[in-house]
C-alpha positions in Angstrom: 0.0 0.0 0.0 2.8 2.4 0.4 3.7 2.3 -3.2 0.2 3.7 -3.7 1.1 6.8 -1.7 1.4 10.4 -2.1 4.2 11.8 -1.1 3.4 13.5 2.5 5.5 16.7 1.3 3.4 16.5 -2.1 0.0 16.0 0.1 0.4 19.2 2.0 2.0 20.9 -1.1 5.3 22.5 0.7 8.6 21.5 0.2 11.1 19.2 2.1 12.5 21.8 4.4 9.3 23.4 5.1 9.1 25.0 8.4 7.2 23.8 11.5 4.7 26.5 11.0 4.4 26.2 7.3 3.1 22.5 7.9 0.7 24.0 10.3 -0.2 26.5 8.2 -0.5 24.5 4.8 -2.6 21.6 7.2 -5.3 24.0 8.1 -5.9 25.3 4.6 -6.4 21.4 3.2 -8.4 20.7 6.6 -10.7 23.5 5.5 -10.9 23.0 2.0 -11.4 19.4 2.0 -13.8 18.7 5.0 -17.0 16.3 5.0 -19.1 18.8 6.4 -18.5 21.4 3.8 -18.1 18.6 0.6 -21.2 16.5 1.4 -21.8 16.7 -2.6 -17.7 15.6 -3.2 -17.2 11.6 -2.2 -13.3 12.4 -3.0 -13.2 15.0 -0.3 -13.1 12.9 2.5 -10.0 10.9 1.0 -8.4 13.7 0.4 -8.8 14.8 4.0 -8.1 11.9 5.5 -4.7 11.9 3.1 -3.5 15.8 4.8 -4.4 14.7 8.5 -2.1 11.5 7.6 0.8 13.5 6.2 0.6 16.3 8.8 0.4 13.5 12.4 3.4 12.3 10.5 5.3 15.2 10.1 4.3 17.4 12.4 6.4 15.0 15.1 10.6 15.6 14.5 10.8 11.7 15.4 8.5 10.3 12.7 9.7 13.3 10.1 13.1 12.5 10.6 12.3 8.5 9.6 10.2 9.3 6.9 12.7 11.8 4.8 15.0 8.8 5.4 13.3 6.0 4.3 10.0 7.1 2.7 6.6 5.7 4.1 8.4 2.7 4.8 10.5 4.0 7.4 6.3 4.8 9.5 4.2 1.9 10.3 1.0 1.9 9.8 0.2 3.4 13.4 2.6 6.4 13.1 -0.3 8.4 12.2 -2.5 7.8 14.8 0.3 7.7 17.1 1.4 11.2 16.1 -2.5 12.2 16.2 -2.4 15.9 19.0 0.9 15.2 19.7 2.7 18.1 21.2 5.0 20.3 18.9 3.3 23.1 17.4 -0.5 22.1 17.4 -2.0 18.8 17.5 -5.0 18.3 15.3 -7.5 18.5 17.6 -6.5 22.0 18.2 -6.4 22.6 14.5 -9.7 21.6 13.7 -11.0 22.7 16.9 -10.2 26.1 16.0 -11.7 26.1 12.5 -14.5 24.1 13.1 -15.4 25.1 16.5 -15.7 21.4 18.4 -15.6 20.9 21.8 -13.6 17.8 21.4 -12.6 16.5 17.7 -10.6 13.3 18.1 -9.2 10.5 15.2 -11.9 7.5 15.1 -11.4 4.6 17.8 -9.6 7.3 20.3 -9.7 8.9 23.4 -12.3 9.2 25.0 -13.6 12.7 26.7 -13.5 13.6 30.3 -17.1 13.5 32.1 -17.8 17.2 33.1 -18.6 18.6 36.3 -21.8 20.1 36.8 -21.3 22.6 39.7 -20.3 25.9 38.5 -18.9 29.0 39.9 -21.3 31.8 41.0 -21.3 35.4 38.7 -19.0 38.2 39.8 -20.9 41.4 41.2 -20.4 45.3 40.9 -21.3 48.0 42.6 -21.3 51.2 42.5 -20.7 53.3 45.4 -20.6 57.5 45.4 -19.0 59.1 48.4 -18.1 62.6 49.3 -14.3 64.0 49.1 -14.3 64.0 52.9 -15.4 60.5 53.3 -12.4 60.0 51.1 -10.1 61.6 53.1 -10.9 59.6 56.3 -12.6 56.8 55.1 -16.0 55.3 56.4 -17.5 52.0 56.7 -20.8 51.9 54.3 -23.7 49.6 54.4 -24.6 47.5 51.4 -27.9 46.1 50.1 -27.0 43.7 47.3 -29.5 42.1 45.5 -28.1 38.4 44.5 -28.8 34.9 44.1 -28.2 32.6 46.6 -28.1 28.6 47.3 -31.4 27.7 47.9 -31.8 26.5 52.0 -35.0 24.5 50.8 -32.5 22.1 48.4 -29.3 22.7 49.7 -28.7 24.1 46.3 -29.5 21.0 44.5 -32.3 22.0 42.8 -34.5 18.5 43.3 -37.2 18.2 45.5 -36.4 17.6 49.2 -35.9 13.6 49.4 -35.2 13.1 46.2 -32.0 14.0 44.3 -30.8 14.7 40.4 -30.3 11.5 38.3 -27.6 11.1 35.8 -28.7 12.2 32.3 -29.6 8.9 30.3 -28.5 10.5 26.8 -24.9 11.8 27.8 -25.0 9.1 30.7 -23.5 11.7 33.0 -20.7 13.2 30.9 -23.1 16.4 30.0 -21.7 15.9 26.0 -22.9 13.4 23.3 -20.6 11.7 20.2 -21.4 10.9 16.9 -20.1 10.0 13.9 -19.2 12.7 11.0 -17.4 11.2 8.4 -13.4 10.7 9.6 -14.0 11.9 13.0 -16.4 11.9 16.3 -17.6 15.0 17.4 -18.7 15.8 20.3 -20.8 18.2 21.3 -23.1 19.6 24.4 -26.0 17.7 25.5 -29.0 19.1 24.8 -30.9 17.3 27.5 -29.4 18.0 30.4 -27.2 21.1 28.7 -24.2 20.0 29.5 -24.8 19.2 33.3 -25.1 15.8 33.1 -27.5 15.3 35.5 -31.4 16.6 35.3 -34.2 17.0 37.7 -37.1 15.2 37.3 -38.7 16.8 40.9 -37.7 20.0 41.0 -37.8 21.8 44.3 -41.2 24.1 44.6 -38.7 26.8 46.2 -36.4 27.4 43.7 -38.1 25.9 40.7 -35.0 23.1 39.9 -32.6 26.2 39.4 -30.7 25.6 42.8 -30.8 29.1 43.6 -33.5 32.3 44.6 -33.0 35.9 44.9 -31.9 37.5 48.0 -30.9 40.7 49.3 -27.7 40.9 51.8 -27.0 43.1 53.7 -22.9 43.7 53.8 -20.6 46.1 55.8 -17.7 46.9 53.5 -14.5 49.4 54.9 -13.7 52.2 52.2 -9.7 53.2 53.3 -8.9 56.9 53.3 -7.6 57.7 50.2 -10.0 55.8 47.5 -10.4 57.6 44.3 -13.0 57.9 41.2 -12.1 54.3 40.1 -10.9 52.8 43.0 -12.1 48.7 43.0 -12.5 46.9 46.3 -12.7 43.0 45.9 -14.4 40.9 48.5 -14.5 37.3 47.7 -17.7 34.9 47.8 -19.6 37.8 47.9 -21.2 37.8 44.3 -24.0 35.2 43.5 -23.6 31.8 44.5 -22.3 28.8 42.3 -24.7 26.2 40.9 -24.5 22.7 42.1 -22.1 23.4 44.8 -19.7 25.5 43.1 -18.0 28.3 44.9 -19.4 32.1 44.6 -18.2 34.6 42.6 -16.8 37.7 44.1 -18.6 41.4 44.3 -16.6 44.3 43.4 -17.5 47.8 44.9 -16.2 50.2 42.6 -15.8 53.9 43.8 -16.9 57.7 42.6 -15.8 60.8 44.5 -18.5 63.5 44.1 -17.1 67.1 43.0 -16.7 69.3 45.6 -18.0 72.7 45.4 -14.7 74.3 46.8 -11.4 71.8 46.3 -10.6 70.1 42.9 -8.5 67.2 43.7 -5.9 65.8 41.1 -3.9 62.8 42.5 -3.1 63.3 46.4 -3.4 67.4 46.3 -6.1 69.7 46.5 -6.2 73.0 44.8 -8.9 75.8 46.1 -9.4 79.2 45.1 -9.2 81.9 47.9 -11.2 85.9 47.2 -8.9 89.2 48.8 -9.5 92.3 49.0 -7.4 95.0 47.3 -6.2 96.5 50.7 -5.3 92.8 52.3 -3.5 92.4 49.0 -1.4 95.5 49.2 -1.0 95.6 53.0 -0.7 92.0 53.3 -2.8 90.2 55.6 -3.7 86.6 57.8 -6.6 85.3 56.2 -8.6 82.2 57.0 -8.7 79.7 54.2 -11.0 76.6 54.6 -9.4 72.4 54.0 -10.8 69.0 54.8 -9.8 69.5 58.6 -11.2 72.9 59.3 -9.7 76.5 59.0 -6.3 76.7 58.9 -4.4 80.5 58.8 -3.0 81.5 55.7 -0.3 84.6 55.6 -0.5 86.7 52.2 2.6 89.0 52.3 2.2 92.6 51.3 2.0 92.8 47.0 0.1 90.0 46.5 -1.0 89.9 43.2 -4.3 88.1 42.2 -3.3 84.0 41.0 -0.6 83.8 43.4 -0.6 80.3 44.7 0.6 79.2 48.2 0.7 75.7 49.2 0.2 74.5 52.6 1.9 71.2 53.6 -0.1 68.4 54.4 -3.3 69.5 54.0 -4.6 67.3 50.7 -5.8 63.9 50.5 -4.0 61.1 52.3 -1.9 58.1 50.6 -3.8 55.2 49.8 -2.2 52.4 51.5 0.7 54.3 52.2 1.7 57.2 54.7 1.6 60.8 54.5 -1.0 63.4 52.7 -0.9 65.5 49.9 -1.0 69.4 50.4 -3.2 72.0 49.0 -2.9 74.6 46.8 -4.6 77.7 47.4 -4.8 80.5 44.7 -5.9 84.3 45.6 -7.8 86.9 43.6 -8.3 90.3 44.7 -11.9 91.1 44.5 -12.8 94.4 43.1 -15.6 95.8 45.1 -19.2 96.7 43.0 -20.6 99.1 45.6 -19.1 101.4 47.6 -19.7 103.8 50.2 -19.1 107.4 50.7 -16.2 107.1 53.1 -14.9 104.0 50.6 -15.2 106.2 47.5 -13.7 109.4 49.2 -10.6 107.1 50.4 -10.0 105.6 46.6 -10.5 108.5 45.1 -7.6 110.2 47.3 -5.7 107.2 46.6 -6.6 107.8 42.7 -4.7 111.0 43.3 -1.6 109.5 44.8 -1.2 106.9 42.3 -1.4 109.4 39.2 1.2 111.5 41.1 3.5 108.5 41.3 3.0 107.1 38.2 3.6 110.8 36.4 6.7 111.2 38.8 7.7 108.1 37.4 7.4 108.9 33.7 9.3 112.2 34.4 12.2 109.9 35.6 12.5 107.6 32.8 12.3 110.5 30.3 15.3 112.2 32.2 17.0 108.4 31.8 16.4 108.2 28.5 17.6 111.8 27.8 21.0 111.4 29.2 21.0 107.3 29.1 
């Protein structure tokens, strides 16, 4: 029978030195071209895919590859395929076909057999999302939950079947939650559609839970928010989303954080940055003004000249570390507020100021004219 042969080479249509990956590749393109499902119409199809899965569980192992370029098909028995068949390397060909075909478990006729499937499965994962002021931030708090879930239902134990009776194994899939059949060079298998994939169905569902395993509660839950948390900020707590079916462990809730605005400090990382009004005279005089931060008032000291978007920063006064030490400080930037209204005495005073200024600033002009005259 070897005589009657193709070459393996000539089968997959790459040359003697091909590559690892150019076998792969030239594998899948003959897998897909030539297979049963898609050429129901074509009896030669099927040969000709049987003859590329051959040539590739042959070559694709260094071993086999190495025996073959020496003596030919000769040099493989006739279980060198099947002996090659998912071998590791670069792919087997149930990871091939699997991927263009989309099986659950694709396997060469008369081999393995699949693994029976467990039927528990984990619970889902929760959010939530919890909005918190810029001061509960800064100190941290501990908030109270209500999360809406489901839970193993206490009338079952989660089971899902009637109390005193209990889920039988699925007769179709005989427990394994998948079925086989026969397509053509292979067996497929695929999800059971009896039990859908669980392997085992209720025939007396419990009245609680209606055979599900699992009803809808509310818990309560006390979670700790650190000082420090940020728009963003993710807290995990395990087993706390919905619980797992048959058994299986529950998924975890994650409380995810948001930081209102705050009408008077815009925060950016670990500092604060506020915005403090003056008055013309405090400005020019200089002045002790009282400036509010997440503590309480502290006293802030604006030397005499201040001019308006000056920024001072005062140490430690921002938003502390997450999970670390220290605080970040604040920035606080003045503007002198020019008055609307005024009142007699106000006006008389500016106006006598008015008079001063001009003075100076005319004295001034004399001066640098008499500089620039004489340089």
């Amino acid at each position: 029978m070897a005589a009657n042969k193709r070459d393996y080479y000539e089968v997959l249509g790459v040359a003697r030195g091909a590559s690892d990956q150019e076998l792969k590749t030239a594998y899948r393109r003959l897998a897909h071209q030539f297979h049963p499902d898609k050429n129901q119409t074509d009896p030669t199809a099927e040969e000709r895919f049987k003859e590329a899965a051959e040539a590739y569980a042959v070559l694709s192992v260094t071993e086999q590859r190495q025996r073959y370029d020496r003596f030919g098909h000769a040099g493989v028995s006739s279980g060198a395929a099947s002996a090659a068949w998912g071998a590791p390397g670069f792919g087997g060909i149930e990871d091939i076909l699997g991927d263009l075909f989309g099986f659950g478990d694709v396997f060469a006729a008369g081999g393995r057999g699949g693994s029976r499937r467990s039927a528990s499965q984990r619970g889902a994962d929760l959010r939530y999302d919890l909005e918190i002021t810029l001061e509960q931030a800064a100190t941290g708090m501990t908030a109270q939950l209500r999360i809406p879930k489901l839970e193993s239902c206490e009338t079952c134990n989660g089971s899902g079947a009637k109390p005193g009776t209990k889920p039988e194994t699925c007769r179709t899939c005989q427990g394994a939650g998948q079925v086989r059949f026969q397509q053509g060079f292979f067996s497929v298998s695929r999800t059971c559609s009896t039990c859908r994939g669980m392997g085992q169905v209720i025939s007396s569902p419990c009245e609680t839970c209606r055979g599900t395993g699992r009803i809808e509660h509310e818990n309560s839950i006390e979670v700790k928010i650190p000082a420090g948390v940020e728009t963003g900020s993710r807290l995990r707590l395990q087993a706390e989303g919905e619980s797992g079916t048959l058994g299986g462990p529950a998924g975890d809730l994650y409380v995810v954080i948001h930081v209102a605005e705050h009408e008077q400090f815009e925060r950016q990382g670990n500092n604060l940055y506020a915005s403090v009004p003056i008055t013309f005279a405090q400005a020019a005089l200089g002045a002790d003004v009282k400036v509010l931060t997440l503590g309480g008032d502290e006293s802030l000291k604006i030397p005499a000249g201040t001019q308006t978007g000056t920024v001072f920063r005062v140490r430690g006064q921002g938003m502390p570390v997450l999970g670390g030490r220290g605080k970040g400080d604040l920035f606080v930037s003045v503007s002198v507020i020019t008055p609307t209204t005024l009142t007699r005495e106000q006006r008389k005073l500016l106006e006598q100021l008015a008079k001063i200024e001009t003075s100076d600033l005319e004295d001034k002009k004399l001066v640098d004219k008499v500089r620039d005259i004489f340089g």
